[in-house]
PQR file of N, CA, C, O and H, with PARSE charges and radii, in Angstrom:
ATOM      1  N   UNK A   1     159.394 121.859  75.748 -0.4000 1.5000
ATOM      2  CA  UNK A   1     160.358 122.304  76.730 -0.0000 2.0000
ATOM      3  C   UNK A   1     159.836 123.572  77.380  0.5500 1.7000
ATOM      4  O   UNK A   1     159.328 124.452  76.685 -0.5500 1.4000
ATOM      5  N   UNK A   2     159.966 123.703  78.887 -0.4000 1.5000
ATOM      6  CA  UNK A   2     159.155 124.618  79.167 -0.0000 2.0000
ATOM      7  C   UNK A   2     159.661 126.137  79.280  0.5500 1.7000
ATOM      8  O   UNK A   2     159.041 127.136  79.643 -0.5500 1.4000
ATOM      9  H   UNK A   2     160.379 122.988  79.451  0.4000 1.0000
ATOM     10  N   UNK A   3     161.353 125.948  78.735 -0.4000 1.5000
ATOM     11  CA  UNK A   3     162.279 127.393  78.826 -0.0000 2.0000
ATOM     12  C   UNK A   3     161.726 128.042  77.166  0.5500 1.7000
ATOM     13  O   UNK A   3     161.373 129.182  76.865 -0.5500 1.4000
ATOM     14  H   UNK A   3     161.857 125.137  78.440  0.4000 1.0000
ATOM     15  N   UNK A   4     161.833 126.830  76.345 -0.4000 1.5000
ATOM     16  CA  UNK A   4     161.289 127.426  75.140 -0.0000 2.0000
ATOM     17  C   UNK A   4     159.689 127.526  74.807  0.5500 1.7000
ATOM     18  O   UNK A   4     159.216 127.636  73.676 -0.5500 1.4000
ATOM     19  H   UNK A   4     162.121 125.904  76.590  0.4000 1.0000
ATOM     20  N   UNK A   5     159.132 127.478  75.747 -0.4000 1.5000
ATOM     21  CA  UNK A   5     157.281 128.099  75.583 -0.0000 2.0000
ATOM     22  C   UNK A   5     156.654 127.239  74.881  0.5500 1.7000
ATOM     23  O   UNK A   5     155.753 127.563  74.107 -0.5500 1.4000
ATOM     24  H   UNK A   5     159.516 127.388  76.666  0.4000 1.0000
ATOM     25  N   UNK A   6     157.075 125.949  75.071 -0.4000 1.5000
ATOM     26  CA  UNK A   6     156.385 124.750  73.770 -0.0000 2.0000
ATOM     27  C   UNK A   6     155.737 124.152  74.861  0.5500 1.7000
ATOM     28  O   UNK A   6     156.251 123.687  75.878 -0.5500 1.4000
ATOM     29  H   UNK A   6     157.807 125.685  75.700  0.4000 1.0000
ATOM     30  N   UNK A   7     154.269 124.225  74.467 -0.4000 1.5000
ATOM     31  CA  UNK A   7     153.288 122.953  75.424 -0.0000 2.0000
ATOM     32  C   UNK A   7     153.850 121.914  74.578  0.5500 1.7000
ATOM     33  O   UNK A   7     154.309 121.863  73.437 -0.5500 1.4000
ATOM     34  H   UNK A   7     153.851 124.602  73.641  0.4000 1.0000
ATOM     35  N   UNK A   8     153.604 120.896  75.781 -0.4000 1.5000
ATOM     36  CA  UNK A   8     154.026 119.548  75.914 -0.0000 2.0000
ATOM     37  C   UNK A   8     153.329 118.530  76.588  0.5500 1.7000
ATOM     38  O   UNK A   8     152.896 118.983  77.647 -0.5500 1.4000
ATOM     39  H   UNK A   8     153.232 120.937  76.708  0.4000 1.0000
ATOM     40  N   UNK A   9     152.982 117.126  76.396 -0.4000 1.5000
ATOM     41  CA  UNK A   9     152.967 116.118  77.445 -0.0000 2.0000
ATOM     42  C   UNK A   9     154.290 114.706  76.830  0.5500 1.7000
ATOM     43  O   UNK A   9     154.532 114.056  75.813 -0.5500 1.4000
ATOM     44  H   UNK A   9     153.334 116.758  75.536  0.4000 1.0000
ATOM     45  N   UNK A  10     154.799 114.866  78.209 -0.4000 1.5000
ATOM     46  CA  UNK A  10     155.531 113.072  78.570 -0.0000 2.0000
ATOM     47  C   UNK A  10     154.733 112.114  78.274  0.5500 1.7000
ATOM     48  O   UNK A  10     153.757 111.920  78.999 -0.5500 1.4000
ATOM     49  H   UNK A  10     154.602 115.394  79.035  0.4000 1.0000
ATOM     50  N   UNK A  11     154.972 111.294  77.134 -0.4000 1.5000
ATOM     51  CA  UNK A  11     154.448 109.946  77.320 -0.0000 2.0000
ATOM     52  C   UNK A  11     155.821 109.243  77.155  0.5500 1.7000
ATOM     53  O   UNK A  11     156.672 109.565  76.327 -0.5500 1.4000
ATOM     54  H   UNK A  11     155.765 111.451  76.545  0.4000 1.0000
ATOM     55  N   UNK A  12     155.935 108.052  78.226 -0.4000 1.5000
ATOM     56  CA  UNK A  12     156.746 107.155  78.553 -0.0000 2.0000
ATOM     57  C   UNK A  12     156.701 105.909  77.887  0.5500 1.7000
ATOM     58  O   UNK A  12     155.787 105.086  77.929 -0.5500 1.4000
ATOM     59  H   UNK A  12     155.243 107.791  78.899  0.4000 1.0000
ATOM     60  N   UNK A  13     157.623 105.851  77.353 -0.4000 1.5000
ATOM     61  CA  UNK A  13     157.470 104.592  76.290 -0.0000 2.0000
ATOM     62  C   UNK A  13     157.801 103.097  77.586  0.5500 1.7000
ATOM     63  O   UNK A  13     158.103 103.495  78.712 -0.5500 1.4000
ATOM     64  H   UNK A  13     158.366 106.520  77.319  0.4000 1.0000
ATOM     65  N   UNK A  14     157.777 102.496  77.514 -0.4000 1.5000
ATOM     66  CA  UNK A  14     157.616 101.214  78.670 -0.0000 2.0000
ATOM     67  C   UNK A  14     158.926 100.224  78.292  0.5500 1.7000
ATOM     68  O   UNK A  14     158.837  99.517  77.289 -0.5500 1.4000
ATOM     69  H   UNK A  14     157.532 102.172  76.600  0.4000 1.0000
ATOM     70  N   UNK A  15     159.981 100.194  79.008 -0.4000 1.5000
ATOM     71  CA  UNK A  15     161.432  99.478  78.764 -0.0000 2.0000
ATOM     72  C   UNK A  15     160.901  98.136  78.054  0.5500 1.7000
ATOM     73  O   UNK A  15     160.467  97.330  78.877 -0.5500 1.4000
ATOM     74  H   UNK A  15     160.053 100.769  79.824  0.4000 1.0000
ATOM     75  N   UNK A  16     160.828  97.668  76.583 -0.4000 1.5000
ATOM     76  CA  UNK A  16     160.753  97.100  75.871 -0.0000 2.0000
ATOM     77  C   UNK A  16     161.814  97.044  74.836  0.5500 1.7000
ATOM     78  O   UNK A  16     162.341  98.099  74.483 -0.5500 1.4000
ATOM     79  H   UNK A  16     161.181  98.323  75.915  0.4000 1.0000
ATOM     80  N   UNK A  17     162.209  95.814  74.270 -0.4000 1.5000
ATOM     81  CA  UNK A  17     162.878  95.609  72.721 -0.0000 2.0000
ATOM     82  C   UNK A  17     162.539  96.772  71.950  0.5500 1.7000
ATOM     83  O   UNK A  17     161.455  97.350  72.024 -0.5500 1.4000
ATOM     84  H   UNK A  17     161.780  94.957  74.556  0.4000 1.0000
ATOM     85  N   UNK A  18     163.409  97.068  71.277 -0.4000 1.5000
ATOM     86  CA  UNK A  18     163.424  98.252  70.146 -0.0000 2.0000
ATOM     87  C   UNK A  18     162.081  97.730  68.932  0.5500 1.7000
ATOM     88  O   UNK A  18     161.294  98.548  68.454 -0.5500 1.4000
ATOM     89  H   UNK A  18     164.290  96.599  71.218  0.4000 1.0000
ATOM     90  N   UNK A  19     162.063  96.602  68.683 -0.4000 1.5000
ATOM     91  CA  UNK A  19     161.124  95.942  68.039 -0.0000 2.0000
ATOM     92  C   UNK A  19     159.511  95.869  67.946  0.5500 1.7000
ATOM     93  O   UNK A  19     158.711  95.419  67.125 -0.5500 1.4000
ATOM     94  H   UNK A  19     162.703  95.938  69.071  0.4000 1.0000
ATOM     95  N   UNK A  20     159.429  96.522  69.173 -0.4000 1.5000
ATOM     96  CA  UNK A  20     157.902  96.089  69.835 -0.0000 2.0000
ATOM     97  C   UNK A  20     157.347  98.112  70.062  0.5500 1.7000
ATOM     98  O   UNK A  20     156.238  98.568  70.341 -0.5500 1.4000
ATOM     99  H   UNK A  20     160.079  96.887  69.839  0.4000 1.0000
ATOM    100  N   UNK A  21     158.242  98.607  69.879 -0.4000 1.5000
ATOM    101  CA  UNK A  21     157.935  99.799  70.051 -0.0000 2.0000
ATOM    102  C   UNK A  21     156.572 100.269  68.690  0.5500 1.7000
ATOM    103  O   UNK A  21     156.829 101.349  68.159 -0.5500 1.4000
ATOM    104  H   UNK A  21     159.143  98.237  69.652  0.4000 1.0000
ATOM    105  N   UNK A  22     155.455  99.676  68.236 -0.4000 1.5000
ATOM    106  CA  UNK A  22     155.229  99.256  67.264 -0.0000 2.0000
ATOM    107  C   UNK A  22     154.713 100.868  66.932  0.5500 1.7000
ATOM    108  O   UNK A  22     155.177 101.365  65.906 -0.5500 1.4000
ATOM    109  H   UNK A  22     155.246  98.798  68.667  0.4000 1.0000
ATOM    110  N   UNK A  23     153.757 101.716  67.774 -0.4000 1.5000
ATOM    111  CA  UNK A  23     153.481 103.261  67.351 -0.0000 2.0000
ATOM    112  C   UNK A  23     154.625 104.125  66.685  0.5500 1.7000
ATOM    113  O   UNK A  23     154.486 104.967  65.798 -0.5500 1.4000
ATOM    114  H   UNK A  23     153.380 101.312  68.608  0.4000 1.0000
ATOM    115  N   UNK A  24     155.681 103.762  67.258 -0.4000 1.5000
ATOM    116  CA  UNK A  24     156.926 104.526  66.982 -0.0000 2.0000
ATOM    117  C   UNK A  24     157.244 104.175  65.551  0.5500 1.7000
ATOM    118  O   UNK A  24     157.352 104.990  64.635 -0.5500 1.4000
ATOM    119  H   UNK A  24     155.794 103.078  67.979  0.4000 1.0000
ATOM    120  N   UNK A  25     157.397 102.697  65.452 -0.4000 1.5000
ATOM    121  CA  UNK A  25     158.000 101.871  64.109 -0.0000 2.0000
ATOM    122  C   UNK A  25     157.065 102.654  63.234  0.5500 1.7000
ATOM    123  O   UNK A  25     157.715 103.184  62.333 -0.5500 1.4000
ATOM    124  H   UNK A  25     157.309 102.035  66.196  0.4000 1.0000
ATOM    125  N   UNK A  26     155.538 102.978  63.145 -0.4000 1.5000
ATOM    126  CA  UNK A  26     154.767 102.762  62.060 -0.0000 2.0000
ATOM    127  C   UNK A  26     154.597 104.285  61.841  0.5500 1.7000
ATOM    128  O   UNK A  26     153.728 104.605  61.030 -0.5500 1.4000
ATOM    129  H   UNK A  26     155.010 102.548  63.877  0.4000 1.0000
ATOM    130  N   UNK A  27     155.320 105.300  62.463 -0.4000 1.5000
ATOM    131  CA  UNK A  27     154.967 106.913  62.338 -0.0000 2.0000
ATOM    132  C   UNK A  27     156.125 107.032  62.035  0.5500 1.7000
ATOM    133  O   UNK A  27     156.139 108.167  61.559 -0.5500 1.4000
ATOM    134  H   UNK A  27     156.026 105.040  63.122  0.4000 1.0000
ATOM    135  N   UNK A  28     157.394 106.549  61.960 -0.4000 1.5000
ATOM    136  CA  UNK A  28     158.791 107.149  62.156 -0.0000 2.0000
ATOM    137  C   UNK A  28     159.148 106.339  61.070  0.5500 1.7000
ATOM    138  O   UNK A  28     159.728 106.888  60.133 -0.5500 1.4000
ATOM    139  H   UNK A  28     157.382 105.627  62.347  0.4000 1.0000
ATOM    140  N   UNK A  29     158.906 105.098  61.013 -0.4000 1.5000
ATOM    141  CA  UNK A  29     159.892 104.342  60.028 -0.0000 2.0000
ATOM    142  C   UNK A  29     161.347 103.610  61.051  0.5500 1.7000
ATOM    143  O   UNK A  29     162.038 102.736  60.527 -0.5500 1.4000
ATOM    144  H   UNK A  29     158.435 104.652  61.774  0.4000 1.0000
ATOM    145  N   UNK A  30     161.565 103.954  62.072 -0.4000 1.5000
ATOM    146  CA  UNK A  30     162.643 104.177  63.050 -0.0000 2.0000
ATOM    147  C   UNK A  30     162.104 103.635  64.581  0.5500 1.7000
ATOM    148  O   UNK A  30     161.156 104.133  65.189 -0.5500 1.4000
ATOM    149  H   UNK A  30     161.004 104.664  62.498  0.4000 1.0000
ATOM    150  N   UNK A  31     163.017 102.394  65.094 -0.4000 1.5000
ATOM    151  CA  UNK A  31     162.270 102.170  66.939 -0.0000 2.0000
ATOM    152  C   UNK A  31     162.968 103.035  67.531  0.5500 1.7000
ATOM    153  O   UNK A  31     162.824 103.138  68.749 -0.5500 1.4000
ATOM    154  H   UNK A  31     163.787 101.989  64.600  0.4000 1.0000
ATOM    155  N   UNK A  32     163.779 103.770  66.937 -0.4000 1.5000
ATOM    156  CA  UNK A  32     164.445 104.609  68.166 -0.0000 2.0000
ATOM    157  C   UNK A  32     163.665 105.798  68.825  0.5500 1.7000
ATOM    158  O   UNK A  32     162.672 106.322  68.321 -0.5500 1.4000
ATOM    159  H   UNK A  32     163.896 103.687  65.947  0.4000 1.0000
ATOM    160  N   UNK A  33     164.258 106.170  70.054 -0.4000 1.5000
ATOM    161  CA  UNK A  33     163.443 107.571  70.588 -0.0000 2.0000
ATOM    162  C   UNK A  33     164.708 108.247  70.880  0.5500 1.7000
ATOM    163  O   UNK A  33     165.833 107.769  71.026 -0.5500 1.4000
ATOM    164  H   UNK A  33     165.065 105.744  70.464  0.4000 1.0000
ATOM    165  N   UNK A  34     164.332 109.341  70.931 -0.4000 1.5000
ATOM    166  CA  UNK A  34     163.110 110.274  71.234 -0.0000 2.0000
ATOM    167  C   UNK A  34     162.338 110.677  69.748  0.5500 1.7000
ATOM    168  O   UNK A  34     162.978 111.155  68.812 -0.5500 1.4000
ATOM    169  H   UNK A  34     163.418 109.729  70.812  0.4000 1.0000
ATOM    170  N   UNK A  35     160.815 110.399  69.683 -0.4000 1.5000
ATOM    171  CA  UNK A  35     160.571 110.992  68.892 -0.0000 2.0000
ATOM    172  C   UNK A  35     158.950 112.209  69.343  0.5500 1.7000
ATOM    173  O   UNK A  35     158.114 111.791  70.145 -0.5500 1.4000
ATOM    174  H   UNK A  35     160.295 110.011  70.444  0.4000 1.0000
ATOM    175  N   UNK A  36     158.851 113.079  68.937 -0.4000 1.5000
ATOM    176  CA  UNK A  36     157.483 114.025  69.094 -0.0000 2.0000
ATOM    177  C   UNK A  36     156.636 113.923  67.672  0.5500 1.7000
ATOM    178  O   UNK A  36     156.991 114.024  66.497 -0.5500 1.4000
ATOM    179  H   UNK A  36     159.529 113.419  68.286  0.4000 1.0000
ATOM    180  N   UNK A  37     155.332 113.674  68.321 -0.4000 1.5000
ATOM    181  CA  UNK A  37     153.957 113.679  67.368 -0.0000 2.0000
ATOM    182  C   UNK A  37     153.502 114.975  67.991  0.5500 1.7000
ATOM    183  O   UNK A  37     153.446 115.457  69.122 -0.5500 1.4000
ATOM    184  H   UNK A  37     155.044 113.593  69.275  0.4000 1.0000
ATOM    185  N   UNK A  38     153.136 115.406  66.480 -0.4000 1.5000
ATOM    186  CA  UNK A  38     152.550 116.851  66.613 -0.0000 2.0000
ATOM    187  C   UNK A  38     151.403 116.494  66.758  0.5500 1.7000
ATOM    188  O   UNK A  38     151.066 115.316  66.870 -0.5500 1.4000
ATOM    189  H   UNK A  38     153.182 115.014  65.561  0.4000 1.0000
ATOM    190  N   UNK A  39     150.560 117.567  66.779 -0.4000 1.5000
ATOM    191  CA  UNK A  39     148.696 117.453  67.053 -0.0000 2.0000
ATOM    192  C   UNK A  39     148.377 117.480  65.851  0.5500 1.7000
ATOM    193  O   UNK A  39     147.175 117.214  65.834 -0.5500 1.4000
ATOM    194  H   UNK A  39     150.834 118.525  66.689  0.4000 1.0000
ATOM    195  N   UNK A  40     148.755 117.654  64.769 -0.4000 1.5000
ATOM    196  CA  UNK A  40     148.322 117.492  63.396 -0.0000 2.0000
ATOM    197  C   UNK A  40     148.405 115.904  62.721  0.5500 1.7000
ATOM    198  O   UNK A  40     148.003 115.407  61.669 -0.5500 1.4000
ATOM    199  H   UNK A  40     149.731 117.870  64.783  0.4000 1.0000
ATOM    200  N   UNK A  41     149.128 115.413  63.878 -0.4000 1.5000
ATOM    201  CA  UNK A  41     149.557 113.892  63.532 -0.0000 2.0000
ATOM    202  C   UNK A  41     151.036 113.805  62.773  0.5500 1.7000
ATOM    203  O   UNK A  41     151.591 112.707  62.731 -0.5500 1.4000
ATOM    204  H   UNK A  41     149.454 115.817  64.733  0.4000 1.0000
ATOM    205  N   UNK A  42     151.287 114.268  62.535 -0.4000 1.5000
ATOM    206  CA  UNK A  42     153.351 113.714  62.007 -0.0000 2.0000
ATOM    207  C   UNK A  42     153.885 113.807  62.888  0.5500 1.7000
ATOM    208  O   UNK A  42     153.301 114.410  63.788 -0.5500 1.4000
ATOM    209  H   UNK A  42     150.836 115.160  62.570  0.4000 1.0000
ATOM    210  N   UNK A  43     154.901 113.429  63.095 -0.4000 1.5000
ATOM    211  CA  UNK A  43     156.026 112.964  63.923 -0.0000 2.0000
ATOM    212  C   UNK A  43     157.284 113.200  63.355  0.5500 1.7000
ATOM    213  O   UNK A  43     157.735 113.088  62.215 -0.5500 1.4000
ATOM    214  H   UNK A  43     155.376 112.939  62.364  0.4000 1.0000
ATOM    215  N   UNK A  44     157.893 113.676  64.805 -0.4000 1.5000
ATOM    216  CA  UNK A  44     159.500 114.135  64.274 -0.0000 2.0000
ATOM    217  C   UNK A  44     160.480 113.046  64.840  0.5500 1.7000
ATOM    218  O   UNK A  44     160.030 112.436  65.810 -0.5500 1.4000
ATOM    219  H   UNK A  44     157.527 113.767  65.731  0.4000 1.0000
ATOM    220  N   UNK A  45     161.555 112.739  64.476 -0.4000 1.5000
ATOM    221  CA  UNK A  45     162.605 111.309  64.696 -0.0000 2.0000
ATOM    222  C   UNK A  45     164.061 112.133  64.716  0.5500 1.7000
ATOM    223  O   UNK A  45     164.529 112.097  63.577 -0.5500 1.4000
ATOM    224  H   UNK A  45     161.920 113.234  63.687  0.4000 1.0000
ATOM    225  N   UNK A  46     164.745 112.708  65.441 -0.4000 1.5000
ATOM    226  CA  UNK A  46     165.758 112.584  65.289 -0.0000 2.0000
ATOM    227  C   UNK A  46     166.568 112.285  66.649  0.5500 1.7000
ATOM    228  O   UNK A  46     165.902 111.913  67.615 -0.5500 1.4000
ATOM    229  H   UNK A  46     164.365 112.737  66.366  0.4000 1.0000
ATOM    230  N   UNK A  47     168.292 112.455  66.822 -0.4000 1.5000
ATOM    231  CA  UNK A  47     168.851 112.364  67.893 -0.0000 2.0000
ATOM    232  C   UNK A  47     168.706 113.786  68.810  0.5500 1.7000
ATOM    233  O   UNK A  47     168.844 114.974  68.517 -0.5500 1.4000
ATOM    234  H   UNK A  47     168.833 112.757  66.038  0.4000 1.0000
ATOM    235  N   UNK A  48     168.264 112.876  70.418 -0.4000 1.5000
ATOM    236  CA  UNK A  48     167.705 114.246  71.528 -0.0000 2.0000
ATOM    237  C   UNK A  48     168.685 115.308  71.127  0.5500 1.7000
ATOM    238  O   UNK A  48     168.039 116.269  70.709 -0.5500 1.4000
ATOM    239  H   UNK A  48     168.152 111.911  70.656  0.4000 1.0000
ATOM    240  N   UNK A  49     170.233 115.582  71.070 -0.4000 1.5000
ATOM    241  CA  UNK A  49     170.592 116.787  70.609 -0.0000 2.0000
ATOM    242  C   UNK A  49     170.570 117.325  69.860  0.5500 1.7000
ATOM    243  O   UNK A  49     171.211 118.359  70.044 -0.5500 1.4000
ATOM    244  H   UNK A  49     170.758 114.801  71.409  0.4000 1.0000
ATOM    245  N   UNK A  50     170.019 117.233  68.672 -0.4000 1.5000
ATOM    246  CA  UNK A  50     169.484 117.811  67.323 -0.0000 2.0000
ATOM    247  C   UNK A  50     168.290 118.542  68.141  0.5500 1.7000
ATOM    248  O   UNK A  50     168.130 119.700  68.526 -0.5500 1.4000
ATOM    249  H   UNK A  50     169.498 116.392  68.523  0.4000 1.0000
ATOM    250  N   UNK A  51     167.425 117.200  68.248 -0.4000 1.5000
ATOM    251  CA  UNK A  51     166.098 117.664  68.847 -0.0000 2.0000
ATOM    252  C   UNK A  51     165.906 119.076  69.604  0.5500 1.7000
ATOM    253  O   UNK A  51     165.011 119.859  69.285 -0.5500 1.4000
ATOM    254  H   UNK A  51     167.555 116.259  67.936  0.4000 1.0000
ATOM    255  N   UNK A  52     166.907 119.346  70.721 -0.4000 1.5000
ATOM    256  CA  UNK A  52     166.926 119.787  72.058 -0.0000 2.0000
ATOM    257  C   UNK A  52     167.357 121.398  71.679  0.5500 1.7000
ATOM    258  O   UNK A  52     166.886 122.467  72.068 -0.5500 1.4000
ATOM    259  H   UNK A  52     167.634 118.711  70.980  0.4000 1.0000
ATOM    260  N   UNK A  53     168.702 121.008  70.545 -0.4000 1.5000
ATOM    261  CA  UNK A  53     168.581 122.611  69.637 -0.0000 2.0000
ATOM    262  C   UNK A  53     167.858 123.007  68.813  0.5500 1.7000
ATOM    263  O   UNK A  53     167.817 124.149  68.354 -0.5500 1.4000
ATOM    264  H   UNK A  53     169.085 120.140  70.229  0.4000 1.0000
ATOM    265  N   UNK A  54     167.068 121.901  68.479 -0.4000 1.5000
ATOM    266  CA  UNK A  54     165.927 122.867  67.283 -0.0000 2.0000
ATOM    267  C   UNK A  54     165.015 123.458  68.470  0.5500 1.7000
ATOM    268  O   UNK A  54     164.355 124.468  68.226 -0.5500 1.4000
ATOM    269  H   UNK A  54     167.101 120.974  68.852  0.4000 1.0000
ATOM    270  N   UNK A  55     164.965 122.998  69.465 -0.4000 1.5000
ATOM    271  CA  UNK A  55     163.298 123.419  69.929 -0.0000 2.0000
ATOM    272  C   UNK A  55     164.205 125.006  70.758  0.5500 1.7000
ATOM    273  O   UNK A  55     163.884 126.194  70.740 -0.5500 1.4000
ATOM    274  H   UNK A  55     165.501 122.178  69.663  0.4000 1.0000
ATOM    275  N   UNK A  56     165.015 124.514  71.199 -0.4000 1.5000
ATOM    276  CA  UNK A  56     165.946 125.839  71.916 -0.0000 2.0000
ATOM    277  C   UNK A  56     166.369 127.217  71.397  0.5500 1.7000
ATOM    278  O   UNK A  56     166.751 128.198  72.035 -0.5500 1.4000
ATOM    279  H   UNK A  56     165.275 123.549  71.214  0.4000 1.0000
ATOM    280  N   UNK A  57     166.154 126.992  69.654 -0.4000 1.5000
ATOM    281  CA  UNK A  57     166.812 127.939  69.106 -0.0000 2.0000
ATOM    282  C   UNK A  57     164.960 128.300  68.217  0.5500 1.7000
ATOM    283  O   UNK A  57     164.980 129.110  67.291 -0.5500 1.4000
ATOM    284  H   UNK A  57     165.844 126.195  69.135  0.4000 1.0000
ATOM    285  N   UNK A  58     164.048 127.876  68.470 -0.4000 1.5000
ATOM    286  CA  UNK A  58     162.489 128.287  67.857 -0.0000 2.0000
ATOM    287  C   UNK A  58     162.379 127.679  66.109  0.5500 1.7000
ATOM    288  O   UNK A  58     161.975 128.221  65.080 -0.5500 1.4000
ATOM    289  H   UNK A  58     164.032 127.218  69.223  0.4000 1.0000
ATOM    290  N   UNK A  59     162.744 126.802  66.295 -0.4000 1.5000
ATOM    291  CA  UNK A  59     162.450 125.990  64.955 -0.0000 2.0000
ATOM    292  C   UNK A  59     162.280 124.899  65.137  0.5500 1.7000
ATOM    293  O   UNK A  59     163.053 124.187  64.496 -0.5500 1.4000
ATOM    294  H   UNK A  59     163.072 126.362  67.131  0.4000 1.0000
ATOM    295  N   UNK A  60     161.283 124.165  66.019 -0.4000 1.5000
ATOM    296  CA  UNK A  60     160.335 123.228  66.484 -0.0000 2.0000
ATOM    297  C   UNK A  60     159.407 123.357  64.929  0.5500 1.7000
ATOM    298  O   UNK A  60     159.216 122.427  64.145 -0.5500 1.4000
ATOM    299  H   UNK A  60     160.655 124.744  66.539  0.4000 1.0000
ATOM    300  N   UNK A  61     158.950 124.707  64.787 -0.4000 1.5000
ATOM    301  CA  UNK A  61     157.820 124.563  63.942 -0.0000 2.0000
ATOM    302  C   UNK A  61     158.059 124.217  62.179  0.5500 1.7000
ATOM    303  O   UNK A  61     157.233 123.704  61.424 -0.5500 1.4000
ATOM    304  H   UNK A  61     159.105 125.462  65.424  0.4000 1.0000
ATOM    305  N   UNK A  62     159.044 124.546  61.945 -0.4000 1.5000
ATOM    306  CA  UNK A  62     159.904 124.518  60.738 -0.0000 2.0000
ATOM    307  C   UNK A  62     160.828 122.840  60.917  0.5500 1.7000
ATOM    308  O   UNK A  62     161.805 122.704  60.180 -0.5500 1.4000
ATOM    309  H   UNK A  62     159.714 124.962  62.559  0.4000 1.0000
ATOM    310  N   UNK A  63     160.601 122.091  61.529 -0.4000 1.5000
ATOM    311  CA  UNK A  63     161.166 120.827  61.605 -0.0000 2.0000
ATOM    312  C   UNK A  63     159.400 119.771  61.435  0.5500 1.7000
ATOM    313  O   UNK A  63     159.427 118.563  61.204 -0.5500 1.4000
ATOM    314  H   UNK A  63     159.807 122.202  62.127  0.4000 1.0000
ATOM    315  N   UNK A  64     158.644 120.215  61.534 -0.4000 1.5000
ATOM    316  CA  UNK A  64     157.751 119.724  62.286 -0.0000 2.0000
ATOM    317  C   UNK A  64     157.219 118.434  61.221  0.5500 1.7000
ATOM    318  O   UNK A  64     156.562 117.436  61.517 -0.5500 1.4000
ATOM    319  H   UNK A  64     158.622 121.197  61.723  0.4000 1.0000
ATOM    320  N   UNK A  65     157.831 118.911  59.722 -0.4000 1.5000
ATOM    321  CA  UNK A  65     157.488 117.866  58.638 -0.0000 2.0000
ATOM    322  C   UNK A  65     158.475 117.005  58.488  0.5500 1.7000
ATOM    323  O   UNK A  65     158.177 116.309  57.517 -0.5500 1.4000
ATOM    324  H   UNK A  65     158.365 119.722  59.482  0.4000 1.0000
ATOM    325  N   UNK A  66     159.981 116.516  59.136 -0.4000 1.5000
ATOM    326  CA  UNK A  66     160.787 115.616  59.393 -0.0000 2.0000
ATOM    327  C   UNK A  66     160.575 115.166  60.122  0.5500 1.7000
ATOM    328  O   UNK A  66     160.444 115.546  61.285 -0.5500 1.4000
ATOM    329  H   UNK A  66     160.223 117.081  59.925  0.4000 1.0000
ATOM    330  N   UNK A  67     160.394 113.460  59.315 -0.4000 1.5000
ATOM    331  CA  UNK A  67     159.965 112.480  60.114 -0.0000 2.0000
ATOM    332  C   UNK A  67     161.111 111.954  60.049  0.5500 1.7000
ATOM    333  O   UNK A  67     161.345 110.907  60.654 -0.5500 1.4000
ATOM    334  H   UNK A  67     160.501 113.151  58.370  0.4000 1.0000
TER
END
């Protein structure tokens, strides 16, 4: 988010079945989105407003091992 100083890139997942989302399924456990892969490789899974206050309030980095 760019108010909270976190580099970022958009990748667009492609309007598909929840099923076929297969990167998502196999890092998350979960087809749902929104989810963020760190550069270390884990991935975080939760709902965008959880999401949207962790990164807003600076504990992006302290979430970063919930997958």
């Amino acid at each position: 988010m760019i108010d909270a100083g976190v580099d970022y890139v958009v990748i667009v997942e492609p309007v598909l079945p929840r099923g076929r989302r297969r990167a998502v399924i196999e890092a998350t456990g979960q087809n749902r989105l929104p989810a963020i892969e760190h550069e270390d490789g884990t991935w975080w899974r939760e709902e965008s407003h959880v999401m949207a206050a962790a990164i807003r309030s600076g504990r992006l980095g302290k979430r970063m091992s919930a997958a």
